[in-house]
C-alpha positions as CSV (number, residue, x, y, z in Angstrom):
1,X,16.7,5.9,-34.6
2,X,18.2,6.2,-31.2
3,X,15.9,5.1,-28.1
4,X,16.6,7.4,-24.9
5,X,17.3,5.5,-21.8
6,X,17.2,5.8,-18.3
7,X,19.7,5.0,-15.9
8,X,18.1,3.7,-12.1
9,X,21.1,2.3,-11.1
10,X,21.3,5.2,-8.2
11,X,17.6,4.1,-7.5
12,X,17.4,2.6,-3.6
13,X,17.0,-1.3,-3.6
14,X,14.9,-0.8,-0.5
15,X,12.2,2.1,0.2
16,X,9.7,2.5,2.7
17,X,6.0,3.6,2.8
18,X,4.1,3.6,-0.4
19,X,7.3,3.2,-2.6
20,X,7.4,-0.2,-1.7
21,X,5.6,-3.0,-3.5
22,X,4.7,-5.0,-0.4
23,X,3.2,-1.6,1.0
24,X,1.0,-1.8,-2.0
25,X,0.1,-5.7,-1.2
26,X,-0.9,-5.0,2.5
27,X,-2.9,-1.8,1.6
28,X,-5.2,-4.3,-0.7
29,X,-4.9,-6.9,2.0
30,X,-6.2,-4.5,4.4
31,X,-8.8,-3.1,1.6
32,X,-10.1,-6.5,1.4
33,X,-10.0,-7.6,5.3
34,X,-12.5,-4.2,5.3
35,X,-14.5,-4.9,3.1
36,X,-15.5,-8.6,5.0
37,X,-15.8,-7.5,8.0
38,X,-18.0,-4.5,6.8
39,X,-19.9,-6.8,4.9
40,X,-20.7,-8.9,8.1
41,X,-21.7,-5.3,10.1
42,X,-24.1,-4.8,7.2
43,X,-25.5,-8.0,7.9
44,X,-25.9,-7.0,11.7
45,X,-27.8,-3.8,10.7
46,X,-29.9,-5.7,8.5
47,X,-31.0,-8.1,11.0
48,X,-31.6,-5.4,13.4
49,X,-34.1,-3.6,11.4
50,X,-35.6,-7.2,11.2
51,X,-36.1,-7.5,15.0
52,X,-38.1,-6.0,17.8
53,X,-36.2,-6.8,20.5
54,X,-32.4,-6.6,20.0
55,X,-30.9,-9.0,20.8
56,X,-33.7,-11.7,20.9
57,X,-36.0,-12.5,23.9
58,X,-33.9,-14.9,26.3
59,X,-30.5,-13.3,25.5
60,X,-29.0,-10.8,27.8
61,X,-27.3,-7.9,26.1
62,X,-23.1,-8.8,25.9
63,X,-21.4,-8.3,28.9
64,X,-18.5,-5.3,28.4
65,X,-15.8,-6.6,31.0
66,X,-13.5,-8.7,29.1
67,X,-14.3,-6.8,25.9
68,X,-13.3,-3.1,27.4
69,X,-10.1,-4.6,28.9
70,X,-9.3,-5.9,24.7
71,X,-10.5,-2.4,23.7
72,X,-7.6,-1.1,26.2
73,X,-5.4,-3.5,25.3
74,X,-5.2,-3.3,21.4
75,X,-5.6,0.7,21.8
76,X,-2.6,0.4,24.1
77,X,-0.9,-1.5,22.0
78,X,-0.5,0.8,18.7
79,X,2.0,3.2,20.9
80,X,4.7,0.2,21.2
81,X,3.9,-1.1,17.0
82,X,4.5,3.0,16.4
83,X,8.3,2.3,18.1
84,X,8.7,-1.1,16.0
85,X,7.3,1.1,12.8
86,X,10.2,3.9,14.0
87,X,12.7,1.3,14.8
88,X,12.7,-0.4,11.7
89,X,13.0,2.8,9.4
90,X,16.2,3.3,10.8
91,X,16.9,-0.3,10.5
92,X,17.1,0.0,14.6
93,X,17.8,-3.9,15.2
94,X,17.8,-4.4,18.6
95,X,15.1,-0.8,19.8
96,X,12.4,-2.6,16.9
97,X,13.0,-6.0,18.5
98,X,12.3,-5.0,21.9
99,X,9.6,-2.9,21.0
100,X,7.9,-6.0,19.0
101,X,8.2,-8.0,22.2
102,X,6.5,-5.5,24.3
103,X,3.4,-5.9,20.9
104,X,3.7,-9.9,21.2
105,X,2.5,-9.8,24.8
106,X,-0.4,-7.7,24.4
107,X,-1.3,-9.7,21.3
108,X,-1.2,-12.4,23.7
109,X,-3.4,-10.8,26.2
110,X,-5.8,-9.9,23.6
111,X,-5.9,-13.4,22.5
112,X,-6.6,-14.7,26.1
113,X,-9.4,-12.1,26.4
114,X,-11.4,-14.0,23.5
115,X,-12.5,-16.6,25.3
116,X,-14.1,-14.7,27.8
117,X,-15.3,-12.5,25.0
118,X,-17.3,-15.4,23.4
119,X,-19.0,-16.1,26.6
120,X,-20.2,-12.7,27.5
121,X,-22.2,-13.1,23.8
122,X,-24.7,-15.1,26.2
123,X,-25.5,-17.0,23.3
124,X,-24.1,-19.7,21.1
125,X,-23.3,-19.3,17.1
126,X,-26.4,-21.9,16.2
127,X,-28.8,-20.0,18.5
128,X,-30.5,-17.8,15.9
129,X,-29.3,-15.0,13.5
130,X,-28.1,-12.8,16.0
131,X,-26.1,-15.7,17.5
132,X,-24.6,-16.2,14.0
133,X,-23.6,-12.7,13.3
134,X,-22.3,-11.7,16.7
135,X,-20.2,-15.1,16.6
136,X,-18.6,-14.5,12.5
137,X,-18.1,-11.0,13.3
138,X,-16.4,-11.8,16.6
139,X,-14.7,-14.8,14.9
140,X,-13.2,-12.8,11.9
141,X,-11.5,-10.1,14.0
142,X,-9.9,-12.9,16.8
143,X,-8.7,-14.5,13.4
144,X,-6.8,-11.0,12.4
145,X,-5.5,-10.5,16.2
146,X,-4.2,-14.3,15.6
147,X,-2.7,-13.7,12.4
148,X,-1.0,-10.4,13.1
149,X,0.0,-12.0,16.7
150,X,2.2,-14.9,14.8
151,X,3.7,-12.5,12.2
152,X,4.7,-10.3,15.4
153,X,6.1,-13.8,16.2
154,X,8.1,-14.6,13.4
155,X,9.7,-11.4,13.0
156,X,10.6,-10.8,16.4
157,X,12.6,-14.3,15.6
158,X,14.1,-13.0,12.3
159,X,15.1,-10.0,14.3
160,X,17.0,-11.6,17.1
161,X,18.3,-14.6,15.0
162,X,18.4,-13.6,11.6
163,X,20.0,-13.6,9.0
164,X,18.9,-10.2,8.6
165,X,18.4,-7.8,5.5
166,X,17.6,-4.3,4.6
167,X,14.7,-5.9,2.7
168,X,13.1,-7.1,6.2
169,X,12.7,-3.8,7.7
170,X,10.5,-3.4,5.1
171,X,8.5,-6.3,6.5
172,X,8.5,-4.9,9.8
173,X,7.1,-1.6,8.7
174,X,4.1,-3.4,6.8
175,X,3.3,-5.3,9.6
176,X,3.0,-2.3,11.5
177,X,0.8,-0.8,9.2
178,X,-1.2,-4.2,9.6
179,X,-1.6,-3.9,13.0
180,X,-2.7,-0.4,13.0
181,X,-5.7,-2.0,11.5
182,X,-6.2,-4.7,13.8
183,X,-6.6,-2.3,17.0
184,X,-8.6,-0.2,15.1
185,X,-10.9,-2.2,13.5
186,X,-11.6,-3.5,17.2
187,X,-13.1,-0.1,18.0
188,X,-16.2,-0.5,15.4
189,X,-16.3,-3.9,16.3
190,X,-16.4,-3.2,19.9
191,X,-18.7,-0.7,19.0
192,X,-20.7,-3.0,17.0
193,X,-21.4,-5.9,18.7
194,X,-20.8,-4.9,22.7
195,X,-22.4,-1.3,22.2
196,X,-25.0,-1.9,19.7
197,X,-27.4,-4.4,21.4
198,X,-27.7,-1.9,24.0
199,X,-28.0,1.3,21.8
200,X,-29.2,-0.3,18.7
């Protein structure tokens, strides 16, 4: 008995989008990331319905200044990540590089508006369960800018430097798709924690 077979050997070595393994691998990455941080929102609304007086007697409602400035930032931001995604479709060395470059910096500026951020909390992690929540949720998404902000690192250096592979535009495509998610997710979390102990 004679087994048909199929011949891939015209199949591309390299695909983008969701043809792509490691597309597959930053989807559940992202899947999961969501999940925390909606778990951690939940939390928040639970206190809330806990509480007359949101946030607690004795602290003042987060101060929006540095926080806004992040929101405009990372919002900003998904315009130059939308060139690196572009860039490295074509395989675009040099436009994707340059583009990435432009991403580092506001990365950076994100990360620099942090610590600004965690003061205008008016509280401290340990104060009470507002403090806590405010402070993880806070936490978890300066952890993601972070994260994203060294990949935006690395590949900016594998771009420049190499050695260089098809396989790596790949990379830079995923990342793109990771950052997406980091600006985004710091719309509800704006949202969340700036907004929502003054409309909560």
């Amino acid at each position: 008995m004679r087994r048909a077979t199929l011949d891939v050997s015209a199949l591309p070595s390299v695909v983008f989008g969701a043809r792509a393994p490691i597309w597959w691998g930053v989807v559940g990455l992202l899947l999961i990331e969501g999940t925390a941080l909606a778990l951690v929102a939940a939390a928040y609304l639970y206190l809330r319905l806990n509480f007359e007086a949101w946030p607690p007697p004795g602290t003042p409602p987060p101060r929006l200044g540095a926080a806004t400035a992040d929101l405009v930032v990372l919002l900003a931001s998904v315009l130059p990540m939308a060139l690196v995604d572009r860039a490295a479709r074509r395989e675009a060395r040099r436009p994707a590089w340059l583009a990435l470059l432009v991403v580092i910096a506001l990365g950076a500026v994100s990360l620099a508006l942090r610590i600004p951020e965690f003061h205008a909390l008016g509280c401290r992690w340990d104060s009470h369960a507002y403090g806590s929540v405010v402070w993880t949720t806070l936490g978890m998404h300066t952890a993601h800018v972070l994260t994203s902000t060294v990949e935006n690192v690395l590949l900016a250096a594998l771009l420049l430097a190499g050695p260089l592979e098809r396989k790596h535009y790949v990379d830079v495509h995923v990342n793109a798709l990771y950052w997406y998610f980091v600006a985004g997710t710091w719309t509800l979390v704006y949202a969340l924690v700036f907004l929502g102990a003054r409309w909560l």
